[in-house]
C-alpha positions as CSV (number, residue, x, y, z in Angstrom):
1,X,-24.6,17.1,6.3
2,X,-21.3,19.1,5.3
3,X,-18.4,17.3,4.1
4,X,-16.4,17.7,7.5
5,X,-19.6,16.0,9.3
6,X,-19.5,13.5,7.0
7,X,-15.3,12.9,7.6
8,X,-15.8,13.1,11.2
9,X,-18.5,10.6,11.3
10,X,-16.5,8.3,9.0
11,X,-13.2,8.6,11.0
12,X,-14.9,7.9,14.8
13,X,-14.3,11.0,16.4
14,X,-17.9,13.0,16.5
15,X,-17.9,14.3,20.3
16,X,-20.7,13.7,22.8
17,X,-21.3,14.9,26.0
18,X,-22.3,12.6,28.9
19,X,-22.5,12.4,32.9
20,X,-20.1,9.1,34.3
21,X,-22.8,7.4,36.3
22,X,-22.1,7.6,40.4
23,X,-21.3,4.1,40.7
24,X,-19.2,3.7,37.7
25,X,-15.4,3.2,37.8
26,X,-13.2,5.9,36.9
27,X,-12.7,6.9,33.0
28,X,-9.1,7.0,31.6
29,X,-8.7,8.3,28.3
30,X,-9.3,5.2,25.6
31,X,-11.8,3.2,28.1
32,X,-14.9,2.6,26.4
33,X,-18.3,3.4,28.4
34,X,-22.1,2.5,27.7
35,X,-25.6,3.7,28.8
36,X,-26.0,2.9,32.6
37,X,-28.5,0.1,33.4
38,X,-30.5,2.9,35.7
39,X,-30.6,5.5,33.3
40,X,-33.4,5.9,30.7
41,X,-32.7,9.2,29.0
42,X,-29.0,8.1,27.6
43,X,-27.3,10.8,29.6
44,X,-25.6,9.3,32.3
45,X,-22.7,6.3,31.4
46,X,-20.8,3.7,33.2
47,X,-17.3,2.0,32.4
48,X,-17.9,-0.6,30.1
49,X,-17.3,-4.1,31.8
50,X,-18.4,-7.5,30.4
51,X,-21.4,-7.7,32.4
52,X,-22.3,-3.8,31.5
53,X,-21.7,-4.2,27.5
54,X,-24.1,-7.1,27.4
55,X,-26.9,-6.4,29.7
56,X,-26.8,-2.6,30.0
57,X,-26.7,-1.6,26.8
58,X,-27.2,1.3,24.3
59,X,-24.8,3.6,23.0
60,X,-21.4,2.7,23.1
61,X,-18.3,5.0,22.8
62,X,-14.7,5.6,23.6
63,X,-13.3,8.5,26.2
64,X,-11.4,11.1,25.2
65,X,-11.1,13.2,28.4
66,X,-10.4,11.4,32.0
67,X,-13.5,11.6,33.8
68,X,-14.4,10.3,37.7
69,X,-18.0,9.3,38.7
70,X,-20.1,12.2,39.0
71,X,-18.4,14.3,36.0
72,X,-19.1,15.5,32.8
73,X,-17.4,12.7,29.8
74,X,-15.9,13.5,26.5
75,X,-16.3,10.7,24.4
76,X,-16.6,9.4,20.4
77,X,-19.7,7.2,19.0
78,X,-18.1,4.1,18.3
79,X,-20.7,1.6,17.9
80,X,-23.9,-0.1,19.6
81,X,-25.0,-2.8,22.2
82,X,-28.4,-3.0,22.3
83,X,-30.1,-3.6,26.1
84,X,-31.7,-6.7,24.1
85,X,-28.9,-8.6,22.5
86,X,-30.8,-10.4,19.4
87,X,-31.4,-11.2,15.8
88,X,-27.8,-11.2,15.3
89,X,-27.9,-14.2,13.2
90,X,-30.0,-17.7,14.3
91,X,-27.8,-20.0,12.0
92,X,-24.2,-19.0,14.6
93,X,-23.0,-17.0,12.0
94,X,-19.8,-15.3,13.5
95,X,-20.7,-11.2,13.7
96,X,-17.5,-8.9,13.9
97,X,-17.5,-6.1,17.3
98,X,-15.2,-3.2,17.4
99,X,-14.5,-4.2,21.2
100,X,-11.6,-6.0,23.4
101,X,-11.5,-8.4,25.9
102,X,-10.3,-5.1,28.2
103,X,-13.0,-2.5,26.6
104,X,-10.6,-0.5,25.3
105,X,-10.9,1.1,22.0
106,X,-10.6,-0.7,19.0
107,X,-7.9,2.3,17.6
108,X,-6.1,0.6,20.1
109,X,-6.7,-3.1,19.8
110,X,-5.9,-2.8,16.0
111,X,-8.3,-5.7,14.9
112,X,-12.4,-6.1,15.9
113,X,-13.3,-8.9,18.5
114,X,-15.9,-11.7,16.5
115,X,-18.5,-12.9,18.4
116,X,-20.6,-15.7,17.6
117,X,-25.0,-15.4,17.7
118,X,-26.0,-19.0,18.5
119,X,-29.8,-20.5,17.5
120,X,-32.0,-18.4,20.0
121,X,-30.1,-15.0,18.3
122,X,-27.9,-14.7,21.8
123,X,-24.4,-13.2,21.1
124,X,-21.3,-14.3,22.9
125,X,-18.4,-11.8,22.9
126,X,-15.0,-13.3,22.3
127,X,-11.7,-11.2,22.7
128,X,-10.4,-9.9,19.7
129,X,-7.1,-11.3,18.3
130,X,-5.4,-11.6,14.6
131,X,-5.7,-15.0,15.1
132,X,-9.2,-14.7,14.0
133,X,-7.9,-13.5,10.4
134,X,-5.3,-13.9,7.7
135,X,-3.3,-11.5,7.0
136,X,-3.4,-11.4,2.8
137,X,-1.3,-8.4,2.3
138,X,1.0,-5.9,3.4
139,X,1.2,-2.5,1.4
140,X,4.2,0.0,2.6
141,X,4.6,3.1,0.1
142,X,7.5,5.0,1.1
143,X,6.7,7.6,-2.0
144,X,3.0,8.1,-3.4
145,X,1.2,5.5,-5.5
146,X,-2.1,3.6,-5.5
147,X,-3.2,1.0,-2.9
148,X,-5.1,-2.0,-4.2
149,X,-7.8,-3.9,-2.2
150,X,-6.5,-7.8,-2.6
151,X,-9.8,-10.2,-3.5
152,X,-10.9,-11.6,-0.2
153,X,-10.6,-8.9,2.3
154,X,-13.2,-8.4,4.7
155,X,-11.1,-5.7,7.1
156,X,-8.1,-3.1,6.5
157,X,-5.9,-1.4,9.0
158,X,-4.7,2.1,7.7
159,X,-1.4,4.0,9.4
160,X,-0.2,7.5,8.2
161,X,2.6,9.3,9.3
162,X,3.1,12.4,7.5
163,X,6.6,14.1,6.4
164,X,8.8,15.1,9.2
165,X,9.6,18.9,9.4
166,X,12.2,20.7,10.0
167,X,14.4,22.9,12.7
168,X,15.6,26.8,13.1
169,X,19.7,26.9,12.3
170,X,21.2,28.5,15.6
171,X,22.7,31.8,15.6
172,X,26.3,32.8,14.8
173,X,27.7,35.5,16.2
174,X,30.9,37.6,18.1
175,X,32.0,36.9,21.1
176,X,30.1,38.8,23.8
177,X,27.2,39.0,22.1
178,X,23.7,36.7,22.6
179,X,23.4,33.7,19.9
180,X,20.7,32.2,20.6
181,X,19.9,28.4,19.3
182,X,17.1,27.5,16.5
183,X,13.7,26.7,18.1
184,X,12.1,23.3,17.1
185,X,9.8,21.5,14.5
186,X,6.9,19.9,16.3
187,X,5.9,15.9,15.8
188,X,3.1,15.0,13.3
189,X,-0.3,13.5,13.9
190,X,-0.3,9.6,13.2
191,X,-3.6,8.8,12.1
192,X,-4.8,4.8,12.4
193,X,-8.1,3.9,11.1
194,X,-9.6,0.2,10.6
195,X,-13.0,-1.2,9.0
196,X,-14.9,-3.2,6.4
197,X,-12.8,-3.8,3.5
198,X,-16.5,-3.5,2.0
199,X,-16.6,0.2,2.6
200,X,-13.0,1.3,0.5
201,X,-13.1,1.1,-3.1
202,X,-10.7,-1.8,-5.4
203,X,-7.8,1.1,-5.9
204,X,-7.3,4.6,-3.8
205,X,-4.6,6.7,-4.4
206,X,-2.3,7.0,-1.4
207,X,0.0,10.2,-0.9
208,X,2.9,10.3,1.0
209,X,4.3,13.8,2.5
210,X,8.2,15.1,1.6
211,X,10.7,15.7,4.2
212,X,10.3,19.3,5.1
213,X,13.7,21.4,5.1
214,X,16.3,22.0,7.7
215,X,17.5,25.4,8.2
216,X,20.7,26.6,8.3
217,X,23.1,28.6,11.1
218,X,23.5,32.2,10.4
219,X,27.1,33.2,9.6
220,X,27.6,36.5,12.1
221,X,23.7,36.4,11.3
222,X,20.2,34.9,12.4
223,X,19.8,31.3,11.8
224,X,17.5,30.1,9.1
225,X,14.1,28.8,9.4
226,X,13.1,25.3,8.3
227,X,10.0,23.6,6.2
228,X,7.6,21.9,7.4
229,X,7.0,18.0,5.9
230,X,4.1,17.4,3.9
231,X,0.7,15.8,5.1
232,X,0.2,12.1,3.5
233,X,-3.6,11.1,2.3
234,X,-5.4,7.9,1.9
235,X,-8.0,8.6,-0.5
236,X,-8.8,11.2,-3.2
237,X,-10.1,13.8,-1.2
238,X,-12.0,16.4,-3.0
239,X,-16.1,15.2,-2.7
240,X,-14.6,11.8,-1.0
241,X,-13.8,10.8,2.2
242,X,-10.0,10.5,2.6
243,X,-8.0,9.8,6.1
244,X,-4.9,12.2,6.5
245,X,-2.3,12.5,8.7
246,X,-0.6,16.4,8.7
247,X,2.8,17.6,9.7
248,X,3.7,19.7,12.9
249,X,5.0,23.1,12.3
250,X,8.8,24.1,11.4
251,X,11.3,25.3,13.8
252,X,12.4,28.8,13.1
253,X,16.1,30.1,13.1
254,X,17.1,32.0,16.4
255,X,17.8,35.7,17.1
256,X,19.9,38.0,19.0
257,X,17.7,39.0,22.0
258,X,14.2,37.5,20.7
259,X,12.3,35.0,22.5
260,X,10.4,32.7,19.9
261,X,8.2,29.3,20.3
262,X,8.9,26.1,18.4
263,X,6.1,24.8,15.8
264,X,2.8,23.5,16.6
265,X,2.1,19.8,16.8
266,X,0.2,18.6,13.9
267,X,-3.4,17.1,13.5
268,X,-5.7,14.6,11.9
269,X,-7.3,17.5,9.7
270,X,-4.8,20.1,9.9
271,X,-0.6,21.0,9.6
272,X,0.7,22.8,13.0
273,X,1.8,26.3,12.9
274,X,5.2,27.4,12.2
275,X,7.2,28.7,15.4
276,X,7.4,32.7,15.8
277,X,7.6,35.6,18.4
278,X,4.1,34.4,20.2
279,X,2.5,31.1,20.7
280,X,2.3,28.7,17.7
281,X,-1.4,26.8,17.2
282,X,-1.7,23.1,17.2
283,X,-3.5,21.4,14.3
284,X,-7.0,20.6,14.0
285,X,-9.7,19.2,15.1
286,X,-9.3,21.2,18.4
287,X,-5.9,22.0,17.7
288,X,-4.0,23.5,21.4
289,X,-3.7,27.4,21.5
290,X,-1.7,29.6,23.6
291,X,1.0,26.9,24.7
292,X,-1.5,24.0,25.8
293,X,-1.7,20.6,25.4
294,X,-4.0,18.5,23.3
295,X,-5.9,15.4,24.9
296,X,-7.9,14.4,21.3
297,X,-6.6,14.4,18.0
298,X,-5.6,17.4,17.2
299,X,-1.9,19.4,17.8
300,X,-0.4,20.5,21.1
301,X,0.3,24.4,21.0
302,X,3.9,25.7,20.6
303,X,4.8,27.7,23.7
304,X,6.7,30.7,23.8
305,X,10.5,30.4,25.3
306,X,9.3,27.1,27.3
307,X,9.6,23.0,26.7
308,X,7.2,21.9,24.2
309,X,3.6,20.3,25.4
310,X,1.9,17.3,25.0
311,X,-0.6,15.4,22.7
312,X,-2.6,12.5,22.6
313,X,-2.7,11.3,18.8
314,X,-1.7,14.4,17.1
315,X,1.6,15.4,17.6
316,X,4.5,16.9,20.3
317,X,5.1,20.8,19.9
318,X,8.4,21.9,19.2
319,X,10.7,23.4,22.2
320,X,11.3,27.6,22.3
321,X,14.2,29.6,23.0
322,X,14.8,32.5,25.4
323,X,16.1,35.8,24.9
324,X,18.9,35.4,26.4
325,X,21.0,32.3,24.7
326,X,20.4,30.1,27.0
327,X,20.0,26.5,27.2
328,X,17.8,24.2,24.6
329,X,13.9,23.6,25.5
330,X,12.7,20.0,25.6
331,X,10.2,18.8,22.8
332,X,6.8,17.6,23.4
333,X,6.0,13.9,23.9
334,X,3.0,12.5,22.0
335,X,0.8,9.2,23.0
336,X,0.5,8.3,19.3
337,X,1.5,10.7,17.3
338,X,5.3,11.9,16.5
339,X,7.2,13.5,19.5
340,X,8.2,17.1,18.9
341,X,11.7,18.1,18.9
342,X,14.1,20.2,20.9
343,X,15.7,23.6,20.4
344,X,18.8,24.4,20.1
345,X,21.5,25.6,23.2
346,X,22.3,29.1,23.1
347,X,25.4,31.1,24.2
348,X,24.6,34.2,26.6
349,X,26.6,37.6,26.2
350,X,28.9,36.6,29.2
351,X,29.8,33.8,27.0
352,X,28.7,30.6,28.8
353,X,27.3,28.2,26.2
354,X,24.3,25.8,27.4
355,X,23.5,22.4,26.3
356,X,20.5,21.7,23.4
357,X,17.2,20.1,24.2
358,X,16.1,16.4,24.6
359,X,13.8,15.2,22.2
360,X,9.9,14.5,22.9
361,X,9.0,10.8,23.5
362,X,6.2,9.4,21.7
363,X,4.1,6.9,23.5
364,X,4.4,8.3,26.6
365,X,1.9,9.8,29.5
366,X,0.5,13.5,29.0
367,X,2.1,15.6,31.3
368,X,5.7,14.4,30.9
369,X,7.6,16.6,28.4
370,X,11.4,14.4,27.5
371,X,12.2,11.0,27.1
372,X,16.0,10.0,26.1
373,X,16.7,11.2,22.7
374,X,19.0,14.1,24.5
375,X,20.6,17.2,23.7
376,X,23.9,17.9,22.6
377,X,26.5,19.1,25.5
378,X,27.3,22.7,25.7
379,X,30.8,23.0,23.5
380,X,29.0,22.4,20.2
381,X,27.7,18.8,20.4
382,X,25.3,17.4,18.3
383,X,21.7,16.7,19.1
384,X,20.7,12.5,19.3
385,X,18.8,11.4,16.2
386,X,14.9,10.3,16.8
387,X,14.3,6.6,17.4
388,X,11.7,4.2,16.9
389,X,8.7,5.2,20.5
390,X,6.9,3.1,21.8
391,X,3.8,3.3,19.9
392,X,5.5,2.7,16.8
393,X,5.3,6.6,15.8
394,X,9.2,8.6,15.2
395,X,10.6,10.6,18.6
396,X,11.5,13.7,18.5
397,X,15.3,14.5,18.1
398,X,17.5,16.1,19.9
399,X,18.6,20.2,19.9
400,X,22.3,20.8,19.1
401,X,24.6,22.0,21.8
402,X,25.7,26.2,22.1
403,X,29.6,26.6,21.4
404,X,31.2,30.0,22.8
405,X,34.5,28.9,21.1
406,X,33.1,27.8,17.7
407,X,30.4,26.6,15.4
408,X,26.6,25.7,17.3
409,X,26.3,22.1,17.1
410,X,23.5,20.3,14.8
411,X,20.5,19.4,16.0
412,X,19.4,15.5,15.4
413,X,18.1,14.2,12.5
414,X,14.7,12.7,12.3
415,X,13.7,9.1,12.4
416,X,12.4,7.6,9.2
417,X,9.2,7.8,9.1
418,X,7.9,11.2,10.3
419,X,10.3,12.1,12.8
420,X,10.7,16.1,12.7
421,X,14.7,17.3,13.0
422,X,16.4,18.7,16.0
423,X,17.6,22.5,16.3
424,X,21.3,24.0,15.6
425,X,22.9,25.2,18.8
426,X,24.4,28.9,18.8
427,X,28.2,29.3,18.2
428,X,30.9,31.9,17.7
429,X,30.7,33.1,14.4
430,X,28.8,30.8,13.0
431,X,25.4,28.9,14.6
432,X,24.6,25.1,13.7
433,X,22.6,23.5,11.3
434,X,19.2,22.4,12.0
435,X,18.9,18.2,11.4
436,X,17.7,16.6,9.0
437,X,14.0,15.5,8.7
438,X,12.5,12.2,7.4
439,X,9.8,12.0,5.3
440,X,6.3,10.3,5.5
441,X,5.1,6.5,5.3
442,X,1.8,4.6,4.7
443,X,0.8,1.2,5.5
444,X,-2.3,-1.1,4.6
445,X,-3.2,-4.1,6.1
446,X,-5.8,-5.9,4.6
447,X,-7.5,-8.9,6.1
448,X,-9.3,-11.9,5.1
């Protein structure tokens, strides 16, 4: 087994391929599913329901993909219920089950459900809740440090947001001419992982990812480019397993007739791209090429002069910018992850200055590409900071507003922690500064 077998298995996400059983409800993405009661090769699954994850049986897993009856299912191995529920324990000692009372994932859920095996080794399932454990400590490192497994835990909750990166300056220019805004930084991946307390070790070193840079408008010039954020670790990596959540690529500065794409979102194993002339990648595993979206855990792609696409836990891609100054392209939302952020408005050669981008929303539905952090107006306005989404992951900001009459406006600065920046909006003579970006954050929860 190579070491990224062995840091796939450990994180939940090896992929197996399945049929969704004929008479099986429809899969969303998150449902859990289980070896129909029909089937005897393991191929063919049905949507786990009370009644299926105790008397069907088999392999258990989580969907990654949609899927209706009949089609092909993406899914991760997440755990077993055997078609004979026994020898559990014949003294009713409580046994923990990554499941809810909804049979949705337990990435989701946060906690395992317990169940309890009574004398004859039968196991009722009860819905998960925190009730069933004490919370012992809380661990927050804002900067890196080592975490410390308190005495007594039996489970840990892990969230990672890496360094937020930063935006393109928009360009400054004369009158008549095209100044074009900054294109956008794309949202990170937010990784969440759970488990045993038995399986860490006492101490771990955690490391938490820098603020990337934000670049700066161009003075009768090209805007700047910005950095991207760093990725933040749990773990010492090297011949150990460590858990890691990457940054999305940086924006780059705009140009005078050039059509560029914002960064890349970023992944569970790998940073997004940096926005350039063609498509930027998404970050792995599966990270999105060519201007797609990403449905797993890795980066959407950064598309070329268009709003940024979507992910599902790794993060938003950055917006584009046209040729032509126009106005600001929206970022991409994320599910989990960080939403990527918007591009700056541009001013075209016949002077008419367009508003910035809105920021990409993070907890939203894949497909939708905004969601409220807005742009700044046309006449040099700046961009809206990120804000807290609503899966607890950073927005993306908003894309500074083009100014025929004077400086770009400044894109919007990130939300602490991991929110990427906003773009600077074009402007006569001299383009607007990219935001500024937050930097990273990890969390332990440890259980007793």
């Amino acid at each position: 087994m190579t070491w990224l077998d062995d840091y796939l298995l450990r994180q939940n996400i090896v992929v197996a391929g399945f049929t969704l059983d004929a008479s099986s409800a429809a899969l969303q993405v998150g449902d859990w599913f289980c070896v129909a009661q029909t089937d005897t090769s393991g191929g063919t699954v049905t949507k786990a329901v009370s009644a299926a994850m105790t008397a069907a049986g088999a392999a258990l897993g989580i969907a990654i993909e949609s899927a209706q009856p009949g089609q092909p299912v993406r899914g991760i191995v997440a755990g077993m219920v055997p078609r004979v529920v026994s020898g559990l324990g014949t003294n009713g000692t409580p046994t923990q089950v990554r499941v809810d009372a909804n049979a949705r994932s337990e990435r989701f859920s946060g906690f395992g459900g317990v169940g309890t095996a009574d004398t004859t080794g039968t196991l009722t399932l009860a819905p998960p809740s925190l009730s069933t454990a004490t919370l012992l400590l809380t661990e927050t490192f804002t900067s890196s440090g080592t975490s410390n497994k308190p005495a007594g835990a039996l489970w840990y909750v892990i969230d990672l947001w890496p360094g937020g990166s930063g935006s393109g300056g928009g360009r400054g220019g004369a009158t008549n001419t095209v100044r074009p805004g900054g294109t956008a930084a794309a949202g990170g991946a937010r990784q969440r992982f759970s488990g045993p307390a038995s399986e860490l070790p006492s101490s771990s070193p955690v490391t938490v990812g820098a603020a990337g840079t934000a670049g700066k408008g161009g003075s009768s010039a090209d805007g700047t480019n910005g950095t991207p954020g760093g990725a933040t670790h749990y773990g010492p990596g090297g011949n150990f397993a460590r858990l890691s959540a990457y940054p999305g690529g940086a924006g780059i500065g705009g140009s005078s007739g050039t059509t560029r794409s914002g960064g890349g979102g970023g992944g569970m194993l790998g940073p997004g791209a940096i926005g350039s002339t063609s498509a930027s990648g998404g970050g792995e595993p599966g990270g999105a090429a060519a201007g797609l979206s990403n449905s797993g855990y890795g980066g959407a792609s950064g598309p070329l002069a268009l709003d940024g696409t979507p992910a599902a836990w790794g993060g938003g891609s950055g917006g584009g910018v046209d040729a032509t100054g126009g106005a600001g392209k929206h970022g991409g939302i994320s599910g989990m992850g960080c939403g990527g952020s918007a591009s700056g408005g541009g001013v075209t050669s016949g002077n008419v200055a367009s508003a910035g981008g809105d920021g990409g929303w993070s907890g939203g539905t894949l497909g939708l590409l905004a969601g409220g952090v807005s742009g700044g107006a046309a006449g040099g306005s700046a961009g809206g900071n990120g804000v807290l989404g609503s899966n607890g992951s950073a927005t993306g900001a908003g894309g500074g507003g083009g100014n025929s009459a004077g400086k770009g406006g400044k894109g919007g600065d990130g939300f602490v922690p991991g929110g990427s920046a906003g773009a600077g909006g074009g402007g006569l003579t001299n383009g607007g500064d990219s935001g500024t970006p937050a930097r990273g954050e990890a969390r332990m929860y440890w259980y007793g």
